[in-house]
C-alpha positions as CSV (number, residue, x, y, z in Angstrom):
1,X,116.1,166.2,104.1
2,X,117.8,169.4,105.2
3,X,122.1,169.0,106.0
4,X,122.0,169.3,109.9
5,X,119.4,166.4,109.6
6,X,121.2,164.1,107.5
7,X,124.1,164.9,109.5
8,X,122.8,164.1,112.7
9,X,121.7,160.7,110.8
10,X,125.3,160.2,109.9
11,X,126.6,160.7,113.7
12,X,124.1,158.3,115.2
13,X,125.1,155.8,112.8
14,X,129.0,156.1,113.1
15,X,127.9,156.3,117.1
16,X,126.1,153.1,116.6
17,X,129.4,151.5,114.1
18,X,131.5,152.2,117.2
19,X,129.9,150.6,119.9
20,X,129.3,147.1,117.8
21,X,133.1,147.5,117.8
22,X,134.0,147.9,121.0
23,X,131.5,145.3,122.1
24,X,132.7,142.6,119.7
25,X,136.3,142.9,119.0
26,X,137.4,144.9,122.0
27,X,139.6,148.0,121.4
28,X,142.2,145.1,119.8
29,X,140.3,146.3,116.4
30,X,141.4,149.5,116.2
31,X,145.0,149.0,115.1
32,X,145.0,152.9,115.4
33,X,145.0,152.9,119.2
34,X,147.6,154.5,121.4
35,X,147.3,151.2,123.6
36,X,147.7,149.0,120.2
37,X,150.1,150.6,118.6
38,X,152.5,150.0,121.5
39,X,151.3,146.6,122.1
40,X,151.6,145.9,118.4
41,X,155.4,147.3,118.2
42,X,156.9,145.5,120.9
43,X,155.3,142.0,119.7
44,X,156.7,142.4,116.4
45,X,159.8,143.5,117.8
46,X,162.7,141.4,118.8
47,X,161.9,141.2,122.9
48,X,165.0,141.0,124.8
49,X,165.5,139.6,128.5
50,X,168.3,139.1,131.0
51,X,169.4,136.7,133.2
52,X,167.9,138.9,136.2
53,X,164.9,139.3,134.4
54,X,164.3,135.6,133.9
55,X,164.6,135.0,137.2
56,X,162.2,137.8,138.1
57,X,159.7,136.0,135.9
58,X,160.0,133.0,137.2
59,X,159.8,133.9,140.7
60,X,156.2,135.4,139.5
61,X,155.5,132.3,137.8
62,X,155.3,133.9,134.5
63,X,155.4,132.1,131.5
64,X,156.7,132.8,128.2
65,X,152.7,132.1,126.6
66,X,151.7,134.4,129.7
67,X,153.9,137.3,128.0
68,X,152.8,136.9,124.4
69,X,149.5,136.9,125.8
70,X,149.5,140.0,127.0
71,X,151.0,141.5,124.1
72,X,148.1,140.2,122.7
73,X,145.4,141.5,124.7
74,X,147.2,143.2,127.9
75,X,146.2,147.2,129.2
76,X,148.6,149.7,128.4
77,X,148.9,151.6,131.8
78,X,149.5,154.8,130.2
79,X,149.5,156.8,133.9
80,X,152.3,154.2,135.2
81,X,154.3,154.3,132.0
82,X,156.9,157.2,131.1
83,X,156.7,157.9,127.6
84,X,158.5,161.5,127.2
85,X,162.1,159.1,128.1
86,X,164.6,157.7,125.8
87,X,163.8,154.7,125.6
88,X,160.2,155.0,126.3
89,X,159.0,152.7,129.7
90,X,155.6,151.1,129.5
91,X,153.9,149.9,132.2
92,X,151.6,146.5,130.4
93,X,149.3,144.7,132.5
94,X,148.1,141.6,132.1
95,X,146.8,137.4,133.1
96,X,149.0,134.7,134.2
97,X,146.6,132.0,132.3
98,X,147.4,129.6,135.2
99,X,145.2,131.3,137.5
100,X,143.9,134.4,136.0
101,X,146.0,137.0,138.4
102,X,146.9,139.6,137.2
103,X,150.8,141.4,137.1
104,X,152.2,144.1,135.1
105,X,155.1,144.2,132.7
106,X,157.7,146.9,132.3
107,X,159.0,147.4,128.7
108,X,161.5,149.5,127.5
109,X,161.6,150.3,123.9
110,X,162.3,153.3,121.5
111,X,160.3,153.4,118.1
112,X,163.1,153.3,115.4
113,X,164.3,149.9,117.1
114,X,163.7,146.7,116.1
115,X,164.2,145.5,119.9
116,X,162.0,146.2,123.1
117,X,163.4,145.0,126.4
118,X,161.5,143.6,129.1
119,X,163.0,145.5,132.4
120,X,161.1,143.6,135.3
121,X,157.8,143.3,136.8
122,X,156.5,146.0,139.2
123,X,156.5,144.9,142.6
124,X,159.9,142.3,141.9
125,X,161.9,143.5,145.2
126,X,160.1,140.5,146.8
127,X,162.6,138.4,144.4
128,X,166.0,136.7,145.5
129,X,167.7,137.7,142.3
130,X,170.5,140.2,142.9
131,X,173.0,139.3,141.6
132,X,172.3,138.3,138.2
133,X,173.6,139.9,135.3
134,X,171.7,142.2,133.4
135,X,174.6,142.4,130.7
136,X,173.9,140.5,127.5
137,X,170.2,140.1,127.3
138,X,168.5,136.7,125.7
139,X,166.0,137.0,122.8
140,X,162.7,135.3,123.7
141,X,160.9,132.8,121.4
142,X,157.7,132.8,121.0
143,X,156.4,129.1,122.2
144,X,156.4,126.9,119.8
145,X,152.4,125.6,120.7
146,X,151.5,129.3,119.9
147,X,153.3,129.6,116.5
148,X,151.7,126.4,115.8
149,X,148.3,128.2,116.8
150,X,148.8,130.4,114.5
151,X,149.6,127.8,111.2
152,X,146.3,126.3,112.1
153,X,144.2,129.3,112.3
154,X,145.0,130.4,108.9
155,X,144.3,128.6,105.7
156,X,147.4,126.6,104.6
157,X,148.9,127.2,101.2
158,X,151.7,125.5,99.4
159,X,154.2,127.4,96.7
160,X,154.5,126.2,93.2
161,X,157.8,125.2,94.2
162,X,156.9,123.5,97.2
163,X,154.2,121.7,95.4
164,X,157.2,120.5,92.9
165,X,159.3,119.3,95.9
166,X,155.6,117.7,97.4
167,X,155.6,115.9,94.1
168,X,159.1,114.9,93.8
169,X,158.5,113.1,97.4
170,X,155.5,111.8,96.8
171,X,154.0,113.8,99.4
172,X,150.4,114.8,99.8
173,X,148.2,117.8,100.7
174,X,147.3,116.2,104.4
175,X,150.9,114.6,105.3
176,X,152.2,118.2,104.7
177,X,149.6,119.8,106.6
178,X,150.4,117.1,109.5
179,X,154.6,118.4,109.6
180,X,153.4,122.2,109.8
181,X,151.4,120.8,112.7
182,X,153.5,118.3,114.5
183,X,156.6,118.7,113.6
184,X,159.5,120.7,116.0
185,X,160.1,124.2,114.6
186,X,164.0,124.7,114.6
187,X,164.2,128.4,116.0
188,X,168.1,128.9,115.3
189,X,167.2,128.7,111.6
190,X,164.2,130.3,111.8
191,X,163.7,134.2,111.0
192,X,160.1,135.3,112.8
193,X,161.3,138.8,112.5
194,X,161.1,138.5,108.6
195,X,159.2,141.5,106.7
196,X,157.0,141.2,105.4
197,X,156.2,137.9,106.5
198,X,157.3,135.4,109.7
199,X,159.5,132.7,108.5
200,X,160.0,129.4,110.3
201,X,161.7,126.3,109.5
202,X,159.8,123.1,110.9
203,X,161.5,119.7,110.6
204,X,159.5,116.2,110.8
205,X,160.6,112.7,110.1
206,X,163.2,113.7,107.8
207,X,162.1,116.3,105.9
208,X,162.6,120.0,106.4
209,X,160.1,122.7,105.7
210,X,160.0,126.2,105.3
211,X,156.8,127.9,106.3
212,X,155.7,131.5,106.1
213,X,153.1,133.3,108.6
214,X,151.3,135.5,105.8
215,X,148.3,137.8,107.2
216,X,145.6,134.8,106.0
217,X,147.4,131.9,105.0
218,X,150.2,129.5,106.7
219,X,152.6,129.1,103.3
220,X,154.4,126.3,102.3
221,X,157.5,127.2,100.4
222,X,160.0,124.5,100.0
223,X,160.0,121.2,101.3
224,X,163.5,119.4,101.6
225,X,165.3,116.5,102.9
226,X,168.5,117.9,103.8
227,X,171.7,117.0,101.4
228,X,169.2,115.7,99.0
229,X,169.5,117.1,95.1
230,X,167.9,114.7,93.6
231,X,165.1,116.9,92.7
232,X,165.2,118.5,90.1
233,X,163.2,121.7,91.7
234,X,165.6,122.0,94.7
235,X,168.2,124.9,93.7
């Protein structure tokens, strides 16, 4: 088979590669996307609102899931945004998943941060907020039945310490799965900006866990009851 003809083989098939692509995982699989690449930096970034903001949200009815949502799977509006400024403004559309209407986001962020800011919503002179402050921005959370979303989709995994605490308490596979489930994650203690993996501490009937958000698994790496030494793997 001459070159131009194995060649033109080879572009059909890469042609063909990239439309199962985009027709199954959307352009959210291409981590190498403009659009993703912002996306992805401001949701592993530590987002920052004001008091202004807040009330700008909530005048728009939009939640906290509603914003991590469209970090998620939101449209870049590249034409809207400004990305030649310092800090760079991006314009993010996306679904309030109460009733599937849509609003935009503006974000301000620069790369070598480790905080974007969310600066309003286009359209927010509608809202009675003057007034507010715009000094002292709060860090968001995400909410806590999304993080917990996230333990379940991945496999859960337990540290060979953690399994020495497990033992020590006479704790089982399933009743530690249950607390990374149902129990109430403590954000002030909890690090979700961690590299290279999200930590969170999650407390349940007495006992204190930590729990890392690797890529694939949910990890379990110490299981407490706090002011207890009585075993003999808790340093």
């Amino acid at each position: 088979m001459r070159f131009f003809q194995r060649l033109k083989y080879y572009g059909i098939g890469l042609g063909i590669g990239l439309v199962v692509t985009f027709v199954f995982f959307g352009n959210r699989g291409c981590g190498w996307l403009p659009q993703n690449r912002v996306l992805e930096h401001i949701a592993q970034s530590a987002i920052l609102r004001s008091d202004s903001v807040e009330c700008i949200l909530s005048c728009y009815k939009i939640t906290d899931e509603d914003i991590y949502q469209t970090l998620n799977d939101g449209d870049v509006m590249f034409s809207e945004s400004n990305t030649q400024s310092d800090p760079k403004v991006y314009i993010v559309e996306g679904k309030r998943k109460s009733d599937q209407s849509s609003f935009k986001l503006v974000f301000k962020y620069r790369e070598r941060d480790t905080a974007s800011v969310i600066d309003g919503v286009v359209g927010s002179e509608k809202c009675a907020c003057n007034g507010l402050s715009d000094e002292n921005p709060n860090i968001m959370h995400m909410p806590e039945n999304m993080v917990k979303g996230m333990f379940a989709h991945r496999s859960i995994s337990i540290t060979e310490t953690g399994k020495c605490m497990m033992d020590c308490y006479k704790l089982n596979d399933q009743q530690l799965t249950e607390m990374v489930l149902n129990g109430k994650i403590n954000y002030d203690r909890s690090t979700p900006l961690s590299k290279p993996d999200p930590r969170y501490v999650v407390e349940k009937d007495g006992y204190e866990l930590s729990v890392e958000l690797a890529e694939k698994k949910t990890r379990i790496t110490r299981v407490i009851i706090p002011g207890d030494t009585t075993c003999h793997c808790i340093k």
